[in-house]
KOLROPA-389869 format. One record per residue (C-alpha): x, y, z; residue number from 1. Coordinates in Angstrom, 2 decimals. Each point is the difference from the previous one (the first is absolute). Example, Ala and Ser with C-alpha at 12.3 -4.5 7.8 and 13.67 -1.06 7.14 Angstrom:
BEGIN
<site <12.30,-4.50,7.80>,1>
<site <1.37,3.44,-0.66>,2>
//
This chain:
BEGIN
<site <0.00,0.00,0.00>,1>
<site <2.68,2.30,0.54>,2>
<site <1.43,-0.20,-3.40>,3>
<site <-3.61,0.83,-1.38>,4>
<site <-0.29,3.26,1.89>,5>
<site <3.70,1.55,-1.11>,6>
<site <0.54,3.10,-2.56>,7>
<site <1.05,-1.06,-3.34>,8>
<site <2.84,2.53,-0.61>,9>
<site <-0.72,2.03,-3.47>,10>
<site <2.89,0.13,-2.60>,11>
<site <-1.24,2.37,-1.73>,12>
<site <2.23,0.84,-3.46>,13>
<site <1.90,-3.51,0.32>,14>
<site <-1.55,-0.56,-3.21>,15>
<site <1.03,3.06,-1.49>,16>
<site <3.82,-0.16,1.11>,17>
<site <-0.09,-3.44,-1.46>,18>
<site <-1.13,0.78,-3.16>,19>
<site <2.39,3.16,-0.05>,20>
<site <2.76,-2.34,0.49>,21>
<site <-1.24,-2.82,-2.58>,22>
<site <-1.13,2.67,-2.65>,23>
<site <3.54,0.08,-1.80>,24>
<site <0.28,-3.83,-0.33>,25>
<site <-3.19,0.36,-1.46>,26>
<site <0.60,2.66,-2.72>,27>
<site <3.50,-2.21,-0.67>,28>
<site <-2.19,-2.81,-0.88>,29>
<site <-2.44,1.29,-1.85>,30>
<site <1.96,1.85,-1.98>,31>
<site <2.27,-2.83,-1.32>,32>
<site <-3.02,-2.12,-0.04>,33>
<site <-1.00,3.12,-3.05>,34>
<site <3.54,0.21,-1.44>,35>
<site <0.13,-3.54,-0.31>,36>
<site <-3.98,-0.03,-1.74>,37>
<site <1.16,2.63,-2.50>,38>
<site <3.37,-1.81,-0.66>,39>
<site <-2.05,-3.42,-0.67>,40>
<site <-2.36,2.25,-2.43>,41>
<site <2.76,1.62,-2.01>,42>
<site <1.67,-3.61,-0.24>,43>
<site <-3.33,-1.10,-1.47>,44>
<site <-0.35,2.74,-2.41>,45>
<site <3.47,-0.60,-1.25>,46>
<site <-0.55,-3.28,-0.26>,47>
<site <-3.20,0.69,-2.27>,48>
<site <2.24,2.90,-1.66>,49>
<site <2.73,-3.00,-1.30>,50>
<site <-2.47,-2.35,-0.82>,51>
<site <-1.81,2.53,-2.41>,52>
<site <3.23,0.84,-1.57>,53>
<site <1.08,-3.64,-0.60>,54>
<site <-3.56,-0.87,-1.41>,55>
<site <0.71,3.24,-2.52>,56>
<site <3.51,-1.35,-1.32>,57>
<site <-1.82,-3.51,-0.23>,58>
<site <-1.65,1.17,-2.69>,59>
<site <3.00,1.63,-2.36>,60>
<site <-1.22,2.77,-0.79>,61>
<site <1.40,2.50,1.98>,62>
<site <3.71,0.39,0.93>,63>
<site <1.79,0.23,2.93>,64>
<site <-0.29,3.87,0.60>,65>
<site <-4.04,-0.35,-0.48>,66>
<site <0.06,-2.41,2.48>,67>
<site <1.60,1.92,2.48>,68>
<site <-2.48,2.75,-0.60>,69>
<site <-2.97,-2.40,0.38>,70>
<site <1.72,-0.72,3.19>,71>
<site <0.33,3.35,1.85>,72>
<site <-3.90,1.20,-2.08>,73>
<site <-1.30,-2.90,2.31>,74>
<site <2.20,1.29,3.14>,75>
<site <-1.25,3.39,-0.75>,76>
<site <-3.65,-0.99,-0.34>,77>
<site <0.00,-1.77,3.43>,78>
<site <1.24,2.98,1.88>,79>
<site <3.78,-0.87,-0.09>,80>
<site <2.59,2.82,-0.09>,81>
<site <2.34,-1.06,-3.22>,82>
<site <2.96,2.30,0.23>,83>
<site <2.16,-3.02,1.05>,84>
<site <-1.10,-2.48,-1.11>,85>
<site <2.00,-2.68,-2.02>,86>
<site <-1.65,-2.13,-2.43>,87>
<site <2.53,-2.62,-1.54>,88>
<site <-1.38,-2.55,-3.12>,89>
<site <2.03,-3.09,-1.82>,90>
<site <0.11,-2.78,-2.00>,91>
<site <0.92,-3.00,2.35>,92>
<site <1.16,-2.17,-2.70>,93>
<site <1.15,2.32,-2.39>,94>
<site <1.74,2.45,1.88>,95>
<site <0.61,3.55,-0.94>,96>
<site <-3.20,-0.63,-2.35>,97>
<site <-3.07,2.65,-0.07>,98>
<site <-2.96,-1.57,0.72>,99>
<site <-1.46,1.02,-3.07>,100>
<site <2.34,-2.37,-1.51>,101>
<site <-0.45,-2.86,2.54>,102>
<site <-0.86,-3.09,-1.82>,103>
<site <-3.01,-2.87,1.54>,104>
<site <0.36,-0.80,2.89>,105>
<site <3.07,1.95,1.44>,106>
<site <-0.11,0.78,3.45>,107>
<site <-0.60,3.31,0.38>,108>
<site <0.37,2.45,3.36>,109>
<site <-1.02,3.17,1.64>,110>
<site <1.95,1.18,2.98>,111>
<site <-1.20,3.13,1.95>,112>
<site <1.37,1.51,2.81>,113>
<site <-1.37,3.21,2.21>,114>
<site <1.99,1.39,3.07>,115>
<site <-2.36,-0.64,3.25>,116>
<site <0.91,4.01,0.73>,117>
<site <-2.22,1.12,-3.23>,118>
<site <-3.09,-2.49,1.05>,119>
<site <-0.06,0.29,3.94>,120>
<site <-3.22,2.01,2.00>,121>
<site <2.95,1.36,3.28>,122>
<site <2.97,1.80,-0.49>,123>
<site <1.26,-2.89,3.39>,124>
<site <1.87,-2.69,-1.64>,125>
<site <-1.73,-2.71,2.44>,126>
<site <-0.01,-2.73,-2.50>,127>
<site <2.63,1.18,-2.26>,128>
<site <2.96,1.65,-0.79>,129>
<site <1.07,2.83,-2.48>,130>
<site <1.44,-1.89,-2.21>,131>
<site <-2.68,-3.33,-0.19>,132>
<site <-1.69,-0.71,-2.94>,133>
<site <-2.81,-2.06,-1.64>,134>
<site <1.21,-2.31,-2.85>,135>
<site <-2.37,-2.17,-1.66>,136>
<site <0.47,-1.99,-3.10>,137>
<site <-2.58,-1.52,-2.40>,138>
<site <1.13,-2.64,-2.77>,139>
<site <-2.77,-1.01,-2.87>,140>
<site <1.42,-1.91,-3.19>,141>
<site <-0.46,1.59,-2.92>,142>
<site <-3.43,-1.29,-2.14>,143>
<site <0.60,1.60,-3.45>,144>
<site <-1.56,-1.06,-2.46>,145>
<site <1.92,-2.55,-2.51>,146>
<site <-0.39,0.60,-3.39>,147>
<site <-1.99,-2.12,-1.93>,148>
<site <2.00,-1.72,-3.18>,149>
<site <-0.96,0.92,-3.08>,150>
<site <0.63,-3.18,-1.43>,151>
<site <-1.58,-3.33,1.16>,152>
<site <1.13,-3.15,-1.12>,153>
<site <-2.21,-2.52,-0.37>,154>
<site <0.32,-3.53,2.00>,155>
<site <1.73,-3.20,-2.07>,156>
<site <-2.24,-1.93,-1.64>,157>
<site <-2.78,2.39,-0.49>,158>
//
């Protein structure tokens, strides 16, 4: 019974010193938790950036200077700064070769890379550093079209 009858002491503003204390750990977290988000979404858009690119040159139609432009259009389009960025295209198997030139079934690849300083939300480098980039690379082989011969020999025998 006695324990029943005693004062509760009040803490008033324990709550609020706590939180004081926590609220910086807090702000750290969530903002790498963003920095991180918006890293994963630029690698994604790069990503989709390459692969557009490679499934240009597939065709042989355009060069390799076209294809770098389709590259940063589609950067540009999503929101991307494109000041420096670097957009690299070959010929796998025929190296040195335009992509215009590429022959069926060459392997063909798009390599674009984006410093993490042009793409990040904070000026705090809590996830990176000045000099980190994003590299992706996309490879597609080449499907142009064969040409059709002009002059069909007929089976034996026929």
């Amino acid at each position: 019974m006695i324990l029943l009858n005693r004062k509760v002491r009040r803490r008033r503003g324990t709550a609020a010193v706590e939180f004081g204390f926590l609220l910086p750990f807090i702000l750290i977290l969530l903002l790498g938790l963003w920095e991180v988000g918006r890293l994963i979404e630029v690698n994604q858009l790069l990503y989709n950036a390459a692969r557009e690119g490679c499934r240009q040159a597939s065709t042989g139609l355009i060069n390799n200077n076209a294809v770098q432009q389709v590259v940063i259009n589609y950067l540009k389009n999503a929101g991307l700064p494109t000041q420096n960025v670097s957009v690299t295209v070959q010929d796998l198997t025929n190296p040195g070769t335009d992509v215009s030139n590429a022959t069926w079934m060459d392997q063909l690849q798009v390599i674009v890379t984006i410093p993490c300083d042009d793409v990040t939300w904070s000026s705090i480098d809590l996830t990176t550093n000045s000099t980190s980039k994003l590299t992706v690379q996309a490879i597609w082989n080449s499907m142009k079209d064969q040409t059709y011969p002009t002059t069909i020999n007929p089976p034996p025998g026929s």
